[in-house]
N, C-alpha and C positions, 0 to 999 in steps of 0.2 A: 691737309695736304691731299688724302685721294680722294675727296670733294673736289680740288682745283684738279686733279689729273682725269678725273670722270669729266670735267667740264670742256677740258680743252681737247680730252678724245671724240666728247658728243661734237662740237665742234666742227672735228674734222670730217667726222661723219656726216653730220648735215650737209655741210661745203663739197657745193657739187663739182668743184673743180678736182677736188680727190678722188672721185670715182672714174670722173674724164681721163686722168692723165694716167691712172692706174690702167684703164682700157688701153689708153696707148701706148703704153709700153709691153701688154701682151701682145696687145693685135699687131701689133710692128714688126716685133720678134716672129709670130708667128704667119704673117704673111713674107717676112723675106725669107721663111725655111722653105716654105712651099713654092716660092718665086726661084727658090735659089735648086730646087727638088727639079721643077721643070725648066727650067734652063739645063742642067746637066745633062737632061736626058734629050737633048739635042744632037742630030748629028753632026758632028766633026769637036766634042767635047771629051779631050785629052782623059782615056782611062782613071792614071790617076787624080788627075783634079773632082773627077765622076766620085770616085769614091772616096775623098776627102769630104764634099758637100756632103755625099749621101749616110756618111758617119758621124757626121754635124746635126743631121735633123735625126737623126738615132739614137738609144742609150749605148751607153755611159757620154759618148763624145758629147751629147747637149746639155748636158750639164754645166761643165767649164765655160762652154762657149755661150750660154746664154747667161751664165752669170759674167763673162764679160762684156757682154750689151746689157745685160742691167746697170752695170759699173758704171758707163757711157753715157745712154741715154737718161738712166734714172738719178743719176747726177745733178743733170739739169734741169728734169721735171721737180726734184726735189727743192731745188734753190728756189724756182717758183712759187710750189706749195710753203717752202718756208717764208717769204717775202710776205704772201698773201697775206697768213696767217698771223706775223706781227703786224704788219704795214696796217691791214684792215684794222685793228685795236684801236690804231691814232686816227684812222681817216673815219671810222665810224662813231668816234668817239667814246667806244665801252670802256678803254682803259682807264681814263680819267675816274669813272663808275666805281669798278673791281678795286683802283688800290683808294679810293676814298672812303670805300665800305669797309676797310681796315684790313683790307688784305696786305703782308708784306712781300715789296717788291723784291726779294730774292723767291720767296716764295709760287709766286706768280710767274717768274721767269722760268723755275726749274719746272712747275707744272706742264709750262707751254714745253722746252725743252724734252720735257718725257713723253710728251703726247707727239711733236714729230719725231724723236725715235722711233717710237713705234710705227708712224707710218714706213720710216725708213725699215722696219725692218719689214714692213708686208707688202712694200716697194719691192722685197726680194723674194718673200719665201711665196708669194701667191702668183708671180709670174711664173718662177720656177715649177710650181708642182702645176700649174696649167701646159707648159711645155714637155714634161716627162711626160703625162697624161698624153698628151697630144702625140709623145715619140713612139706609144703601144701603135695602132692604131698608123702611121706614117710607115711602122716597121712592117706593119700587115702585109700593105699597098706595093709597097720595096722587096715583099720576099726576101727578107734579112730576119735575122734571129731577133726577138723582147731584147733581149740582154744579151750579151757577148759572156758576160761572167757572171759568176753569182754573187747574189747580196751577201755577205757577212760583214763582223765588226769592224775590222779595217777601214773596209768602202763604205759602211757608215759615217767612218771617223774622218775619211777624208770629203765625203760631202758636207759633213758640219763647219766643218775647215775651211772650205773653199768658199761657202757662204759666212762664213763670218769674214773672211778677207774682201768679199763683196759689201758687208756694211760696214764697215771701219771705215773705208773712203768713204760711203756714203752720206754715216753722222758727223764726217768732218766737213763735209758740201753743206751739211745743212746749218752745223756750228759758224760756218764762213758767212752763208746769207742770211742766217739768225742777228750775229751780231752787227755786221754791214745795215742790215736793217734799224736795228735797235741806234746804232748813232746818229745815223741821217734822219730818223724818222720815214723814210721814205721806201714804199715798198717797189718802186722803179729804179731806184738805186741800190735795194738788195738784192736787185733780180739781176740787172746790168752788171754791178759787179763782178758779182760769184760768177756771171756765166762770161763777162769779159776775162777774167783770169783763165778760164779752161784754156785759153787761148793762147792770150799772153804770154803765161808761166813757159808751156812747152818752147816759146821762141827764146825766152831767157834764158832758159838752160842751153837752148844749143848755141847761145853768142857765149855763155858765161865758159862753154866746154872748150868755143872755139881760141878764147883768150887764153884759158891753159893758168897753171899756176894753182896760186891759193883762190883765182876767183872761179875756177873751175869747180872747187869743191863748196865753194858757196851750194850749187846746185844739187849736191846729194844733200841738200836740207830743205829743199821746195814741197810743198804739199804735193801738188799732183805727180813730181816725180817718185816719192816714194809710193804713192797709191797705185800708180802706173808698175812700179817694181812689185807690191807686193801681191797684185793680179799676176804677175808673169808665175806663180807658184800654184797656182791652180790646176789641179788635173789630179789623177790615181797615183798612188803608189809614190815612185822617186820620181820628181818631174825634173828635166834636164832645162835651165834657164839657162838664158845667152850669158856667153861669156862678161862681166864687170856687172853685172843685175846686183844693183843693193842687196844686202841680204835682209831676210823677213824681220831680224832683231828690230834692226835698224831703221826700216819702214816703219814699223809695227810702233817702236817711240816717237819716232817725227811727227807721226800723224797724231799723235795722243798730244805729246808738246802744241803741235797747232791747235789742236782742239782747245785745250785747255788757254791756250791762247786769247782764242775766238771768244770762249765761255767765260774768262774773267772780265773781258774787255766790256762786253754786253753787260754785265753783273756792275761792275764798277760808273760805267756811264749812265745807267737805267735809277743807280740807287741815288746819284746824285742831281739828277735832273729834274726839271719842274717840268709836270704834263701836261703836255700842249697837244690840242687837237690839230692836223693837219690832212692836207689831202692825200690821196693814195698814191699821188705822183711826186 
């Protein structure tokens, strides 16, 4: 087994599209901090909206706020690199190779499965620590304070927190275009999906809220609404969420239910299927 998990991280290593998409989801975040730096300091730009931006590309405020644009963006970079990464198997034909040479097909699914976690989790934790790095430095240029407060246990505890509520949606993105892929065979049908849903889902909830009733509460059980709720709990300390915001409990199992969802469905179709090479489309 960490034979097939060294194989499918070398992998992802090689695949230069991991590295591409990883670049842009720093460089993104950190060109609209400094786009969004110079526009404030524009004249006739509203005091406090000045120093809402200007607290955004600063410590502690960048923290939340760019683990909410990694939620966003790396959502979707993610469905991709997951798409790729099955889809390529059938269209290159290795799969056929790997489960002939007597590797077992659960086996092989949970390898690939632990090697995009992983990317999912350095989706997170390497933008993030190029963005605080980037906020010493931002806070120089600002004449604003490194840090507003100090480091201790607590604000440890709540940055581990806040990042791990950043990849829970995100291995459930990737659980979504893992198994979407895995049934179609098709890596433009894993990609189309997962990122047509980002879509979709949000209009369904607000028809299902507008009908009211029992189909209303249909929508406290959608993936992206509870992933959307359990971001809203990111920050220091007591964070104040909008009034009816799901609570974390209840996020926190949806998304696990979906997942496991996603994970049996690929597991179940994968082990009963005869493999066929096909194209990437």
């Amino acid at each position: 087994m960490r034979t097939l998990i060294r194989m499918e991280l070398l992998k992802l290593r090689k695949r230069r599209m991991t590295w591409i998409m990883l670049g842009m989801l720093v460089g993104l975040r950190l060109a609209g901090t400094a786009f969004s730096v110079f526009w404030s300091s524009q004249a006739g730009v509203e005091p406090e909206i000045r120093e809402r931006i200007l607290a955004s590309a600063t410590l502690p405020n960048t923290i939340p706020d760019a683990l909410n644009f990694i939620a966003g963006l790396g959502a979707f970079l993610l469905a991709i690199l997951t798409a790729a990464s099955m889809g390529s198997e059938y269209s290159w034909g290795t799969l056929r190779a790997i489960i002939g040479s007597g590797v077992p097909r659960s086996r092989f699914l949970a390898a690939k499965l632990i090697a995009l976690s992983t990317a999912a989790v350095a989706y997170t934790v390497v933008p993030l620590v190029i963005v605080v790095g980037a906020a010493v430095p931002m806070a120089w240029l600002l004449d604003r304070p490194i840090m507003a407060s100090g480091i201790d246990g607590p604000w440890v505890g709540d940055v581990l927190l806040m990042m791990a509520r950043t990849v829970l949606p995100l291995l459930a993105q990737v659980a979504m275009a893992f198994a979407i892929t895995v049934v179609t065979r098709s890596q433009a049908a894993g990609v189309g999906v997962a990122l047509a849903a980002t879509f979709v889902e949000p209009l369904a909830a607000l028809v299902l809220d507008m009908l009211g009733g029992a189909l209303a509460a249909i929508a406290d059980y959608l993936l992206l609404v509870n992933a959307q709720a359990l971001m809203q709990y990111n920050g220091f300390g007591t964070v104040q969420v909008p009034q009816g915001t799901l609570s974390q409990t209840h996020a926190v199992l949806v998304i696990l239910d979906w997942m496991a969802l996603y994970v049996t469905t690929a597991l179940l179709v994968f082990r009963r299927r005869d493999i066929e090479v096909r194209s990437a489309a």
